[in-house]
N, C-alpha and C positions, 0 to 999 in steps of 0.2 A: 689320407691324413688321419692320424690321432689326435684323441679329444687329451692328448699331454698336453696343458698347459706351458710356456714360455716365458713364464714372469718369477719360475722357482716357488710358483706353490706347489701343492703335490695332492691336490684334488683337483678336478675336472666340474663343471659348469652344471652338467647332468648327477655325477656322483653328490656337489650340496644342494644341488634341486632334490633330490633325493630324502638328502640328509634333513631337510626342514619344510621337506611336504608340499611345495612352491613350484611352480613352472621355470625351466632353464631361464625363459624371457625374466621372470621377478628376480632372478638370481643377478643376471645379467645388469639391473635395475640396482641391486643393491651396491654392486661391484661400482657401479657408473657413479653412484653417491656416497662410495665409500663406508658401506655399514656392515660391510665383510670382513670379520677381523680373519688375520694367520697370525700362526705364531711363529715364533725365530725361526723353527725349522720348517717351516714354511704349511705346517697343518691348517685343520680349519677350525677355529676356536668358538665351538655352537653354541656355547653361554655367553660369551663376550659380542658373539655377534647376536643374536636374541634379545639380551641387553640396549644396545646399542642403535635394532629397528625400533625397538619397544618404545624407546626413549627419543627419536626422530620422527616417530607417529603419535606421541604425546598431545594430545589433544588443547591441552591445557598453554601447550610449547606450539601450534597452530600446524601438529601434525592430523593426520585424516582418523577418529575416534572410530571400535570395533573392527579394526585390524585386529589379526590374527595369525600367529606362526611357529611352526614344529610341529607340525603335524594335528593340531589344536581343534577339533570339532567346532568346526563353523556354526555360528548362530543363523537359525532357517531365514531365510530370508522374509518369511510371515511376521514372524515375530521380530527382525527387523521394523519391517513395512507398517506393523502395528504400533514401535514405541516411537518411531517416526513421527508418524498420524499425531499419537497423544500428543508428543512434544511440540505440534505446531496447533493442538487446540487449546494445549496449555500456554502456551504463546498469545494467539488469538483473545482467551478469554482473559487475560493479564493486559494487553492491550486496551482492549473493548473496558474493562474494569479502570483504566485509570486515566482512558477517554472521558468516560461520564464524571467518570470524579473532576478531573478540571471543568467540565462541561458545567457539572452544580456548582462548584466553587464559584467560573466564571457569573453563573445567574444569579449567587448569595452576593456574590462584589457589586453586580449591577443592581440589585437590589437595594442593598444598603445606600449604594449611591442616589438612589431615586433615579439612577437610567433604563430599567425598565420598565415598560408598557405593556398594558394592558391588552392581552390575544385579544378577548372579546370587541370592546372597546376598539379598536383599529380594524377591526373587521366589520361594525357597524359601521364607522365613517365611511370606509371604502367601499360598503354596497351602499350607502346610501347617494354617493358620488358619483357612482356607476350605473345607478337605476335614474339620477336625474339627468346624464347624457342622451340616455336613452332616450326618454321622455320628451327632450329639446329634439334630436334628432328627427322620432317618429311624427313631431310636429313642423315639422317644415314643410310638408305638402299644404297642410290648412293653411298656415300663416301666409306664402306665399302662393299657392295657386293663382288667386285674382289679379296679383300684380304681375307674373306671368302671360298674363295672355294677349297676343298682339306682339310680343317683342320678338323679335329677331334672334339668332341660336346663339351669337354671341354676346348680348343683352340679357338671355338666360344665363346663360353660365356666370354672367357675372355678379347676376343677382342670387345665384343659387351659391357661389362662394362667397360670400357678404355675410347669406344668412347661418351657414354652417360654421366661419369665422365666431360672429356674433353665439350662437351656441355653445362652441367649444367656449370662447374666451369665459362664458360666465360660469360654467364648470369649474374652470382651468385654475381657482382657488379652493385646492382639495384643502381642508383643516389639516392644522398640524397635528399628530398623536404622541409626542416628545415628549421629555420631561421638562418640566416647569424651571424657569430660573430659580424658584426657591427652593428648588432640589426635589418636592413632591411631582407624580406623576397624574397628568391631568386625568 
């Protein structure tokens, strides 16, 4: 079998692999998507078809950008790998950049609104909420020891869930740290 083509062109698959620096298979690729021009007489038109990938890997047109062909000295692949890199730090830091920025916006809106609260401030309530559990907690041996004794295991329990009830419930009114209905923060 000859590599004579069948279709009245009058080059072979290998001979424009040749012609534009490409493996048979890219050739084969292009033929499949139609970016191989001929002309009347059935030649191979290397401008037209040049043209023609150029403009179907148009990046802009959502072809695959730094393609290259005719034989065109490839960009290293380093220096691919490197503008790569930048373009997704430059991405990154554009992101991260207008994160924060709605992030402040968000906190000058709540601000102005009088809905935000005070870090310190809600952080005092809450340890002080949390050291008086404690407190009720580690006191339930004293408080109830003496009534403890002599009762039966299930008269324990139920005196020991009564008084841990009774504990939490008086906890269990943490302050509020919101903003005020007159719009100031308390």
């Amino acid at each position: 079998m000859g590599d004579r083509p069948k279709d009245g062109r009058k080059y072979s698959n290998p001979a424009a692999a040749k012609v534009f620096g490409v493996s048979v298979a890219t050739i084969k690729v292009w033929r499949t998507k139609g970016w191989l021009v001929t002309t009347a007489d059935g030649a191979l038109d290397r401008l037209a078809t040049i043209a023609r990938v150029s403009a179907a890997r148009d990046p802009t047109l959502g072809g695959k950008p730094d393609r290259l062909v005719g034989g065109a000295t490839p960009i290293s692949t380093q220096a691919t790998a490197d503008r790569a890199a930048d373009s997704a730090k430059l991405l990154r830091a554009r992101t991260l950049r207008e994160t924060l920025g709605a992030k402040a916006l968000r906190i000058a809106i709540e601000k102005e609104e009088g809905t935000l609260i005070v870090r310190a401030e809600a952080e005092r309530i809450y340890v002080e909420a949390i050291t008086d559990i404690k407190n009720r907690i580690e006191a339930l041996p004293i408080r109830v020891a003496a009534a403890l004794v002599g009762l039966d295991a299930r008269a324990i329990q139920n005196a020991l869930r009564e008084e841990v009830e009774l504990a939490l419930r008086n906890v269990s009114e943490v302050p509020y740290v919101g903003p005020r209905n007159d719009g100031g923060a308390e």
